[in-house]
Each structure stands twice: as C-alpha cells, then as structure tokens.
C-alpha angles and dihedrals in degrees: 000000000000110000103184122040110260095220103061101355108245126139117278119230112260090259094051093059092061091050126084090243108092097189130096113250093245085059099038088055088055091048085053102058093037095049093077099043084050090048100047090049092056102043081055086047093047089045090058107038102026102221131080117222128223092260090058092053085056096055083046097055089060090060114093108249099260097060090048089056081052098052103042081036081063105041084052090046084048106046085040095067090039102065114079112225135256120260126215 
C-alpha cells in the first residue's frame, strides 16, 4: 500500500493508496498527456535505427499491455512491408 505518490511525493487520497496506481492524480494526468508523445518519438527512433534501448523498454513498460501489442504490432507491420522479398 503506497501511501505518497512516487512521482512528487505528496500524499495519495485514501482511495489511491488501495489501487495498484501509485501516482497522485495531478501526476498521473501529466503521465497521461506525455505517454503518446513518448511513444510516437521511440517507434520513429526504433524505425531508424532498428533497435530499442534500454531506456526505451523502460517508457514502455509504463504503457498498459494492450498499447505495447500496438506498438511492437506497428513496428512488425512496418518492417514487414519494408523489406523487399526474396527471389528465387
């Protein structure tokens, strides 16, 4: 039970602190907004460079499940109609 948000240290409302989330709503708002911009920069980074650091797995990791499967769902569908075939 997480009694003070993680992110700025004030104290979370009574109901915060028996949920999983363990950021204020102020801060959790903020995360919110800045998430998608996040996201967007490192699938263009992962596009060029074709590889994800470790820095980028983090900010992933704050993502729910199903917007990660999205995101790694795009960058296949993107490197599959990239590469040219093989010809026989």
């Amino acid at each position: 039970m997480a009694n003070f948000c993680r992110n700025c240290g004030r104290e979370l409302p009574f109901l915060n602190k028996f949920s999983s989330n363990s950021l204020c709503d102020d801060c959790e708002e903020a995360l919110r907004h800045k998430l998608p911009a996040e996201l967007a920069n490192i699938e263009e980074s992962v596009k060029a460079s074709h590889t994800c650091t470790a820095e980028q797995l983090e900010t992933l990791q704050q993502y729910e499940l199903q917007t990660r499967f999205d995101f790694y769902y795009n960058l296949c569908f993107h490197f599959s109609t990239r590469l040219t075939p093989l010809t026989m």
